[in-house]
C-alpha positions in Angstrom: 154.9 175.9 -11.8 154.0 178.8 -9.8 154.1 179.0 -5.9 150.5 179.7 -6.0 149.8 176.4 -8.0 152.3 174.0 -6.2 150.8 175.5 -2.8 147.0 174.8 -4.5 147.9 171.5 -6.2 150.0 170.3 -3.2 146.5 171.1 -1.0 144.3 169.5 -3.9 146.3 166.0 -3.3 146.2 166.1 0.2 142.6 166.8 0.1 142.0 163.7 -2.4 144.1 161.3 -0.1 142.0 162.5 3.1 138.7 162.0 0.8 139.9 158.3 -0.2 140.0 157.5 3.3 136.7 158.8 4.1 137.7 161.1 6.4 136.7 164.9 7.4 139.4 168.0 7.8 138.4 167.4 11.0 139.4 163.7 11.7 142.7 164.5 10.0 143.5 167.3 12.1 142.8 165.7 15.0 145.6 163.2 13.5 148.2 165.7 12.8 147.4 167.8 15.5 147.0 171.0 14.0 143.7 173.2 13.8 140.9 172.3 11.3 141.3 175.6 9.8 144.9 174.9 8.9 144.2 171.9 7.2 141.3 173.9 5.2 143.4 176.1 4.5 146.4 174.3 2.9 143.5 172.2 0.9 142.2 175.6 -0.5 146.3 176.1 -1.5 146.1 179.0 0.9 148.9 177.6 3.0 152.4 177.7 2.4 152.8 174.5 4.7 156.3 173.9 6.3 158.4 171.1 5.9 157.5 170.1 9.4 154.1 169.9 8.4 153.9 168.5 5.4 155.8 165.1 6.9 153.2 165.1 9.7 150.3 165.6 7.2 152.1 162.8 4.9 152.2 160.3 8.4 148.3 160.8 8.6 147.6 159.8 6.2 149.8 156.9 6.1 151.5 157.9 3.0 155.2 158.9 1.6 156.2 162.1 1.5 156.6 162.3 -2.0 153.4 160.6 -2.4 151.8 164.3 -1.7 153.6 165.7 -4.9 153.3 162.4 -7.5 151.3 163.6 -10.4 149.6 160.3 -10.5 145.9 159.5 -8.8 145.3 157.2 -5.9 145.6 154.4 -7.8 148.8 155.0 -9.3 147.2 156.5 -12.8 148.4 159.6 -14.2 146.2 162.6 -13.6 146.3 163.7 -17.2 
């Protein structure tokens, strides 16, 4: 997988996980504390997000770490 798509399917997941809690980018920036924009941005895959960030994006949301890479949907079903 290309950088482009982990950085684009990495922003997609977070993005679905922020959606299943029924919050905005901007009640989830507010809870990592980084910029609105940022968080848009690393949804559109635009961001090449740090380690740093991802484990504060990942506490959030109240989720593993790993949890932002599985392949699987909310539920635990595969995506494909």
């Amino acid at each position: 997988m290309g950088e482009n798509n982990v950085m684009r399917a990495f922003g997609e997941r977070v993005r679905e996980i922020r959606k299943h809690r029924g919050w905005s980018q901007e009640e989830l920036s507010h809870r990592v504390g980084l910029d609105r924009s940022y968080i848009g941005g690393v949804e559109r895959g635009e961001r090449n997000v740090s380690l740093k960030n991802i484990h504060a994006i990942a506490a959030a949301l109240g989720v593993p770490t790993g949890r932002l890479f599985d392949q699987d949907n909310i539920d635990g079903t595969p995506l494909s």
